[in-house]
N, C-alpha and C positions, 0 to 999 in steps of 0.2 A: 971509312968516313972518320975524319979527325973534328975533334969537342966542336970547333969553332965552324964545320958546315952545315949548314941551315938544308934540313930535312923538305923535300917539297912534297907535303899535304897540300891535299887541293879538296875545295869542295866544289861541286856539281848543283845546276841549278837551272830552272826552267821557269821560273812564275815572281812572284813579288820579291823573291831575295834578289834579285839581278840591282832590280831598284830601288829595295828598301832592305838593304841588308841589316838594320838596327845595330846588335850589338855583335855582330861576325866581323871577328878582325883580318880582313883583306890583307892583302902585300899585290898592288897594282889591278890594272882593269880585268874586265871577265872575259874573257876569250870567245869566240863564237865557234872551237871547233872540237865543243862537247861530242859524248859519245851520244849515238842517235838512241830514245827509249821509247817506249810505249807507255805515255804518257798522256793523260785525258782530264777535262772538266767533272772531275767525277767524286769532289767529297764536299760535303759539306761540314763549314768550318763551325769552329764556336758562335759565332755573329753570324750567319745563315749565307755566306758567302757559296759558293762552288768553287773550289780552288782544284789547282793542279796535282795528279798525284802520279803514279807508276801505276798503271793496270794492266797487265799480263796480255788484255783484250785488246787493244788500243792501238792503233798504229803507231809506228816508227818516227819521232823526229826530233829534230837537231834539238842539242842544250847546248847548255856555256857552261864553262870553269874559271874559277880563280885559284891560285894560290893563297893559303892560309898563312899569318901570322904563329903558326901551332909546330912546336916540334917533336909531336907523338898521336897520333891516330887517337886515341882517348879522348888528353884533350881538347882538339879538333871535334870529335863527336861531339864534347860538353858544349865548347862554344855553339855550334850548332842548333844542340839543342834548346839551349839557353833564348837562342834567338827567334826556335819554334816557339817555344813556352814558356815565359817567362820564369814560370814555378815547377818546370822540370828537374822531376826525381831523376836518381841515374836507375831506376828500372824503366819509368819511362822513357830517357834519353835510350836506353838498352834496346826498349821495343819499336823505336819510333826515327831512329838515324840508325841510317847504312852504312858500311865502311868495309875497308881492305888495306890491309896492311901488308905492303909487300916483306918487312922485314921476320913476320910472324906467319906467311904467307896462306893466314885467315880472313873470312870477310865473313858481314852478313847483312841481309837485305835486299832485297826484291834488284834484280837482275845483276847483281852481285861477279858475275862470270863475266858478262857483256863488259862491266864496269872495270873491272880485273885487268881485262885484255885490251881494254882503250888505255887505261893507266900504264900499262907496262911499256905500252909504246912510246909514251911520253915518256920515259925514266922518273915516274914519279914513286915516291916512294909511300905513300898513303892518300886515301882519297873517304871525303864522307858526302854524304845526300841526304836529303829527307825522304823515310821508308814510310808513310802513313797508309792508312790501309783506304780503298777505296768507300765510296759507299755515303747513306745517309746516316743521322746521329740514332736512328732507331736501328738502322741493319749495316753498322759497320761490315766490310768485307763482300758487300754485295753490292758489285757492279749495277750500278743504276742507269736507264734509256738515255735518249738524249731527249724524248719526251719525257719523264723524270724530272728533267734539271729544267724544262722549262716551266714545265709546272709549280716545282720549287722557287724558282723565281720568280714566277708570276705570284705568287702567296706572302712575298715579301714585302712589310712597310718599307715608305719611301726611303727612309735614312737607310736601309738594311740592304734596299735595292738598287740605290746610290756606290754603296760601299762597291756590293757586287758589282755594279760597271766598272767602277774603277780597276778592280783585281782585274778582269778580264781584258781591259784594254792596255795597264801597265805590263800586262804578258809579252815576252820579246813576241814580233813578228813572225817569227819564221815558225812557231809553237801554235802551228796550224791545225787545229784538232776539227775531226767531226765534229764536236759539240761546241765546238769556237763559231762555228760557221753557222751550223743551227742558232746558236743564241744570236747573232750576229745578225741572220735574215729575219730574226725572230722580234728583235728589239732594237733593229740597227748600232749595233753597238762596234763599231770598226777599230 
């Protein structure tokens, strides 16, 4: 690779970054033929949302990618992070985005191998995600029912419950979870 080619990091994405990427600097649209993950309604965020995460448990389905303005896996992961938390440490950004660097041919974060082996096929040369752990804010790491999450949304003031439909509904379509569907018979929320 000579100075002047542009390395293609790519980030991976399933829920609000599709549509509200903030401060992740893109290079053209998101693609729809992410690698499929098991991916569910299963964390609850700082504002009592349910948002999207990677759960080991969770069925298989499609994501999207984009190509990163980034020409090194780092900082691709910063950016990233930056855009999870505004006030991300690089230990947090460390524990909390996923990555693979083909040229150091190291990764880490939750299905990390999957991710590896979709990346290579594309000739990409680094790829990052958001790794957050499943769960509620008192039992991070612990897969929560999909009675759980309705419960939890049912406990929510209107503004809190408001926000939560919106995450839920700005999810791409095709990011059909069990718990999409429950909340969805649940609250009509389509």
């Amino acid at each position: 690779m000579t100075g002047k080619e542009q390395r293609r990091i790519a980030c991976i994405g399933w829920g609000s970054l599709i549509e509200h990427p903030g401060c992740l600097t893109t290079l053209g649209a998101w693609l729809a033929d992410g690698p499929s993950l098991p991916v569910e309604f299963a964390r609850e965020s700082n504002d009592g949302r349910i948002t999207l995460v990677i759960c080991p448990q969770a069925a298989r389905v499609p994501t999207r990618w984009v190509l990163l303005n980034q020409t090194d896996v780092p900082a691709a992961a910063e950016n990233l992070g930056r855009r999870e938390y505004a006030e991300a440490t690089p230990k947090w950004i460390s524990r909390s985005i996923g990555w693979w660097d083909h040229s150091t041919a190291e990764q880490h974060g939750a299905e990390s191998d999957t991710i590896a082996a979709w990346a290579t096929e594309r000739e990409l040369d680094g790829v990052v995600w958001t790794n957050l752990p499943c769960g509620f804010k008192s039992s991070r790491g612990k897969m929560p029912s999909g009675e759980d999450v309705l419960t939890h949304l049912r406990s929510l003031d209107a503004s809190a419950l408001e926000r939560a439909k919106d995450y839920v509904r700005t999810a791409p379509v095709e990011v059909d979870t069990a718990y999409r569907r429950q909340i969805a018979a649940h609250f009509g929320w389509n």
